[in-house]
N, C-alpha and C positions, 0 to 999 in steps of 0.2 A: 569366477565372479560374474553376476549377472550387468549386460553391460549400463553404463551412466545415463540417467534422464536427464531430460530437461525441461522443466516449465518457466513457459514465457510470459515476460510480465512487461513485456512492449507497450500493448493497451490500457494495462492499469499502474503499476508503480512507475514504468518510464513515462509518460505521459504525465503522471501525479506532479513527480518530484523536477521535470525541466520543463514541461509544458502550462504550468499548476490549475493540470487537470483543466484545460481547455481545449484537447484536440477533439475536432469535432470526428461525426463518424463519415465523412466522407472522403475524411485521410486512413480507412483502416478498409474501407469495403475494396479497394482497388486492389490492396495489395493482401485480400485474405486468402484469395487460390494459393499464391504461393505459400500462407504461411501453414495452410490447410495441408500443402507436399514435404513441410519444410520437417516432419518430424519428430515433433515435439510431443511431448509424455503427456503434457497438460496447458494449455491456453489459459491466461485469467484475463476477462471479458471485464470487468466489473469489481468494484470496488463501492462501499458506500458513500466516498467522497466522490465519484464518478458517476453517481448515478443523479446523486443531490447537484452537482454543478452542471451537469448534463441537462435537467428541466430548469435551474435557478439561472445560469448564464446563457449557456446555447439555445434554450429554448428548444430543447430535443425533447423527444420522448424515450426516457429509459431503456421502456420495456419494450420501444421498435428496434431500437439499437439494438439488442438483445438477439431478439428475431432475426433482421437481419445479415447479423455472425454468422449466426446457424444456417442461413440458408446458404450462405458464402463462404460456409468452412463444414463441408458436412460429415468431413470425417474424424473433428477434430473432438477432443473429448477438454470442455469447460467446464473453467468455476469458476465461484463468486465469494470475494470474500465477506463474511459476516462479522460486524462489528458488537460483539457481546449481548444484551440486553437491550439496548438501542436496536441492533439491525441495522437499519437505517434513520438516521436522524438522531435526537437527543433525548428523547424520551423514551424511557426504558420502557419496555415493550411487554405485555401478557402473551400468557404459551398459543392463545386464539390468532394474535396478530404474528408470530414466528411460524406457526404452521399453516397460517393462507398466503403468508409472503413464500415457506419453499412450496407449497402446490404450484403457485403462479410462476415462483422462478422454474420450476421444473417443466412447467408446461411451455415454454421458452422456448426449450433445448440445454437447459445447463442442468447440466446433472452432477457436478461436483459442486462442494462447499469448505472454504477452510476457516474454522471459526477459531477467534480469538477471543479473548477475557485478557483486560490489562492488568488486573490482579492475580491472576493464574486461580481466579475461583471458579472454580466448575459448576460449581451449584446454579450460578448464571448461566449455562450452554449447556446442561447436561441434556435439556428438552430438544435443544438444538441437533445434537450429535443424534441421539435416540430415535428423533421424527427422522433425519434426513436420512440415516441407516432403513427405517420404515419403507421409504417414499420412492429408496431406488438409487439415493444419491451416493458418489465417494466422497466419504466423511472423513476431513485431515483437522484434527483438532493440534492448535498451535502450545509452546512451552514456550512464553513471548520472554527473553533474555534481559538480562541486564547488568550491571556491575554492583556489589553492595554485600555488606560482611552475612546477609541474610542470603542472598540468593547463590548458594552452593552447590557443588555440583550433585549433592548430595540431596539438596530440595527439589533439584529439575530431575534426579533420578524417581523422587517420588509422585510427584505430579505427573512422570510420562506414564507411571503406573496406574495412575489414574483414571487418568485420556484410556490407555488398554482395557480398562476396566467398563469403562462407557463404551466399549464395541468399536472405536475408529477403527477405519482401514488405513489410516497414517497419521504418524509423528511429524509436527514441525519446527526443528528448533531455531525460532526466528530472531536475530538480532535489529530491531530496529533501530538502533542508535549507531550500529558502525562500533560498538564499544569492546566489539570480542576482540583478543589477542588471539596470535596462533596457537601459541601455547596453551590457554583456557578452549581453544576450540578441538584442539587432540583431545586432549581429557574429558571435558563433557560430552561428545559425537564420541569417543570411546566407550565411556561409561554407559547411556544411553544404548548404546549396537551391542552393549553384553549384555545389560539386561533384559532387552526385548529383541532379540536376534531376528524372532521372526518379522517382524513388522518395518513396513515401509514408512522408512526415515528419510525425511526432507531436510533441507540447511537454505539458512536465507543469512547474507551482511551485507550490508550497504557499504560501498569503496568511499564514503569520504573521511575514512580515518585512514586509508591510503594500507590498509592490511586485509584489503579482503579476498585476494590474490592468494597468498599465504594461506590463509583461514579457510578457502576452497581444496585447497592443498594438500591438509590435513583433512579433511571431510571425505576429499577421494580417499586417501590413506587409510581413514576409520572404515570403510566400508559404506557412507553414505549413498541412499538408490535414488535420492533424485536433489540435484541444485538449480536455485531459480537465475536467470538471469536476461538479458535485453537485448536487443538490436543496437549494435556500438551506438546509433545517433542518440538513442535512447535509453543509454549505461550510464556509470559513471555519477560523481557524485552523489545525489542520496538518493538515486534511483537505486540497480543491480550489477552485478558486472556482467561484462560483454560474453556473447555468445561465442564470439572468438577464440575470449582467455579459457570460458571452459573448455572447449574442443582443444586448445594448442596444452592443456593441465591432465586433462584424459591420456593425449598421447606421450606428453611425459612421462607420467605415470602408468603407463602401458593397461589402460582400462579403454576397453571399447565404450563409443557413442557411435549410436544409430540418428545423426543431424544430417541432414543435407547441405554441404557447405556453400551448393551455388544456389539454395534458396535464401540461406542466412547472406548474400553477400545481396542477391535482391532487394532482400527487407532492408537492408542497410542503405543500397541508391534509393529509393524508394521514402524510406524517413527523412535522408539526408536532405531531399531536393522537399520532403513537405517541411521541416521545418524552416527551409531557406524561402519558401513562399510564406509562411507564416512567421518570418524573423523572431522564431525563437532560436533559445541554445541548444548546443551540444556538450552533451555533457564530457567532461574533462577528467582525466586520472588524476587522483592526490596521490601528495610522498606522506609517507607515515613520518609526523612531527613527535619526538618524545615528550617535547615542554610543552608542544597544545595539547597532547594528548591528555596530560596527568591535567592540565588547567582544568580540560574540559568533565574528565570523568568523574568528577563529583558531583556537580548540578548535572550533566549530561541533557540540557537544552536543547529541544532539536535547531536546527537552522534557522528554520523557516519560521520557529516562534524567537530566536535570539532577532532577527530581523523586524519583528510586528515589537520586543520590549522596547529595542535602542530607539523606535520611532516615538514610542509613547514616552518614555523619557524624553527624548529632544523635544517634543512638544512641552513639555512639563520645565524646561528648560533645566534639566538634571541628566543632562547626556553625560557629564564628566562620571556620575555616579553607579554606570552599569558596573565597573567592576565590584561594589556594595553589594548589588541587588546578584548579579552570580555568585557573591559568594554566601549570601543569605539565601539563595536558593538551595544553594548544598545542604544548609541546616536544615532548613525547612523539610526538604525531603528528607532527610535522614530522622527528625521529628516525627513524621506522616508515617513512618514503617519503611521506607524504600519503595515507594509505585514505583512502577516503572514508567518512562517518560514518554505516554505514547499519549493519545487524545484519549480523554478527558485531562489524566492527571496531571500532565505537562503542563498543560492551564493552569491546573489548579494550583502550582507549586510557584510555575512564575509570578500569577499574578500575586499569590498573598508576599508573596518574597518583596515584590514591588511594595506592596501595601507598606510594608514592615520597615523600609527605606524610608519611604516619603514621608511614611507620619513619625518616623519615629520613636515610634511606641509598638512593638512586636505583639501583635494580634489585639493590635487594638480595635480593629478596624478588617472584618471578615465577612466574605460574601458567602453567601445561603449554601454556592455547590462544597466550600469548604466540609460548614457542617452538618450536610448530607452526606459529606465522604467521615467525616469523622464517627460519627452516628451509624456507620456500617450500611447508607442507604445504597453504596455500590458492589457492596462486598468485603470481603475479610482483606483487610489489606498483608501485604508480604509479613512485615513484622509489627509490634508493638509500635501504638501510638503513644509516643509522649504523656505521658501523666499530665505535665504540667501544663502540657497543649491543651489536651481534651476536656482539663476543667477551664479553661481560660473560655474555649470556642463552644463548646458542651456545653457547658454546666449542669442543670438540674435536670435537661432534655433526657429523654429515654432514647436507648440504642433503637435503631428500623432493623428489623428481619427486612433481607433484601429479597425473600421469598416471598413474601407477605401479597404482592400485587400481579404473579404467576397467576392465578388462576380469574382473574377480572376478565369478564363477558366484555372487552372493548368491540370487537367486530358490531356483535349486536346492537349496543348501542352506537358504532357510527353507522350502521345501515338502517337504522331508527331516524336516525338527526340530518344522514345525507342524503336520504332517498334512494332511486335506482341508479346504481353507480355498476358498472362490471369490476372482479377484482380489481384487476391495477388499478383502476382509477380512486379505488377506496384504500389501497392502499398507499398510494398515492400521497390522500391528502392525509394521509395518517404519518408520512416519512416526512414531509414538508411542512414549514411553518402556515401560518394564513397567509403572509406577507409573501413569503415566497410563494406559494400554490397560485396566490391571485396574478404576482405577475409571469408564473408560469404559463396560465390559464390564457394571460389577454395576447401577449409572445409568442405562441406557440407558434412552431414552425414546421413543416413536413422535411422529412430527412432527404436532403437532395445529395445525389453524388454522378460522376462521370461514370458510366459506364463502360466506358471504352477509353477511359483516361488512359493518356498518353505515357510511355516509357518514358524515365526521368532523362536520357540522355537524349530522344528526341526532343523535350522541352527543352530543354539546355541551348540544343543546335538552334531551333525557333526564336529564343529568345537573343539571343547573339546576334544572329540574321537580320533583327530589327535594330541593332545598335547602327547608327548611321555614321559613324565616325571609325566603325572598321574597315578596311580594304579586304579582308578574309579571311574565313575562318576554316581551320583544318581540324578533323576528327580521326584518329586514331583509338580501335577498341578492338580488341582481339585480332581475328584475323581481316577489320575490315578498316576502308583506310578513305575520309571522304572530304574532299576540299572544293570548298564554294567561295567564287572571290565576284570583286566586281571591278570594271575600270573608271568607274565614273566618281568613286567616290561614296554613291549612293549605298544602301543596304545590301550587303549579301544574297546573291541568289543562287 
């Protein structure tokens, strides 16, 4: 058996899910030689929540950050993940603005892309898969997972067939909820690895349902050729798991990886000492709960949105009430066909759920992306929508062909209406709101970084050194052993 991959997702899911996607990039240029040695199958640079918080809060430029990866990791083969129809941002996007966004990304240095559809409708990314096949890129089109009497192992066996049939060079079958069991993850990574033997299969689960240990487990078992996972500072919770667990699951399982384990333990000083200058967390191993488990896998709320409802309720002064609104969330989705609970739909589910609480009156009171998702403006959803929904939210409205605005001249007319702009920069104000773009615009900052930034355990010693109320500090690190005292009282020297 050909041996285990790895693709790191340090810089975009770990960073996303404990940093919330605000490390800048001059916590990533110092330590990219090493991760450039360390290994790995595939680097994810980029995500489109990282690109958008990248110019909307850093006040970075994207497409430098980009650049300069590539110059600082020149062996390393990137991708970028592609958010459906969007791309980037929230307006669903014509095939003119997906094929000058991968020119530009590709003239970058990224030459991979893994595209996802939260509904698993292809007819959204088939242009996607097809151009980046064209242009030179590795094309991993996702089987985005979820829990629901609709989503079978038997419906992810027919949609990978799909994905095959659009030409990718890999499978991904991604768990974004933390919601697979082991058991559900033998079976479908089984089923999948018979029907498409040939083709390079990827497994992604997030540990905060505390089984994704086990779930990797099974994925080496099936034959899985590549799992993604992070740098321990940057594992854990609903980021990936540790690069560790998979190299210490390989050798249980007597499968070779090709990792460098003293670059992975690099990366590891390295994050640990930037997140302790930027007082964020580290992320933490969960125990698999049976009673949270079953509570939660009905609504299947991500975190990070059960945190923005409990807020808006307590403002609302109806915080006794979230257990109402999860469990109207359940129905709600179960209403909707089963989306899966990723951005857009997750929105969509909590908030009308909230609605349906507060007023009252169950679809009394519904905001416009509802019915655009009803009306088919995002795509075929998983299963049948509620009858009784879609006339309540619907009514006399006509169903949207969600292919209808594929072929819109958009490039043309923004280089009509913005003048001389280079790509990025047109594409630019096309991913970003006005609001946001202006204060990208006035913000802007150049990408600064240490070039010669120090080893985390030389800053360590520095910092100690100035503590004035030490008498001395001793370092012990491998074979080397260094004690700096002082008599006076004074600092360390």
């Amino acid at each position: 058996m050909k041996p285990l991959r790895v693709l790191d997702e340090s810089l975009r899911m770990g960073q996303q899910a404990l940093w919330a996607t605000r490390m800048k990039t001059k916590w990533m240029l110092p330590i990219a030689p090493v991760m450039d040695r360390a290994g790995f199958y595939q680097v994810a640079a980029m995500a489109p929540v990282s690109f958008e918080t990248a110019a909307m809060y850093l006040y970075e430029n994207p497409w430098e950050r980009l650049r300069l990866l590539r110059r600082h990791m020149p062996h390393t083969s990137f991708d970028f993940l592609v958010r459906s129809r969007n791309v980037v941002g929230w307006d669903l996007k014509s095939n003119d603005v997906v094929e000058l966004f991968l020119q530009t990304l590709y003239a970058t240095g990224i030459h991979g892309i893994k595209v996802f559809d939260g509904l698993n409708d292809y007819r959204n990314v088939a242009f996607h898969l097809q151009k980046g096949k064209e242009l030179g890129f590795h094309v991993k089109g996702l089987l985005t997972f979820t829990v629901s009497p609709v989503h079978t192992d038997e419906y992810f066996v027919g949609k990978a067939r799909e994905l095959e049939a659009l030409g990718v060079d890999a499978v991904i079958i991604a768990d974004p909820c933390g919601a697979m069991l082991p058991d559900r993850a033998r079976t479908l990574i089984g089923r999948v690895r018979a029907e498409l033997p040939a083709m390079e299969l990827h497994f992604s689960t997030h540990p905060n349902s505390g089984v994704s240990t086990p779930c990797y487990r099974e994925a080496i078992r099936q034959g899985i050729d590549v799992l993604w996972g992070a740098c321990t500072p940057l594992a854990n919770g609903h980021s990936f798991p540790p690069h560790a667990t998979i190299v210490q699951l390989a050798a249980e399982e007597g499968r070779a990886i090709e990792l460098d384990e003293r670059c992975l333990r690099e990366m590891d000083d390295w994050f640990y000492w930037a997140a302790y200058q930027e007082h964020r967390p580290i992320g933490k191993p969960a125990e698999f709960d049976p009673v949270a488990y079953e509570r939660t896998i009905a609504h299947q709320i991500p975190g990070g949105m059960m945190s923005n409802l409990e807020s808006q309720l307590a403002g609302l002064g109806m915080a006794h009430r979230m257990p109402e609104v999860l469990e109207e969330a359940a129905r709600v989705r179960e209403e909707l066909g089963y989306p899966v609970m990723v951005t857009p739909f997750s929105q969509f589910v909590g908030v009308q759920a909230t609605l349906n609480v507060v007023t009252g009156d169950r679809y009394s009171s519904v905001p416009r992306e509802m019915v655009l998702y009803c009306r088919g403006h995002y795509g075929q959803s998983p299963g049948p929508i509620d009858p009784n929904v879609l006339d309540r939210v619907v009514g006399d409205l006509p169903p949207i062909d969600p292919t209808a605005h594929y072929h819109d001249n958009t490039i043309e007319k923004a280089r009509a209406a913005r003048g001389d702009l280079t790509d990025e920069e047109l594409l630019t104000t096309l991913f970003l709101s006005p609001a946001a773009l202006e204060t990208f615009t006035k913000n802007r900052k150049p990408i600064e970084w240490d070039a010669g930034a120090r080893a985390p355990l030389l800053a360590l010693i520095e910092q100690l050194c100035r503590r004035p109320k030490l008498r001395g500090v001793e370092v012990r690190y491998a074979d080397v052993s260094l004690t700096l005292s002082t008599e006076s009282g004074g600092p360390a020297s």
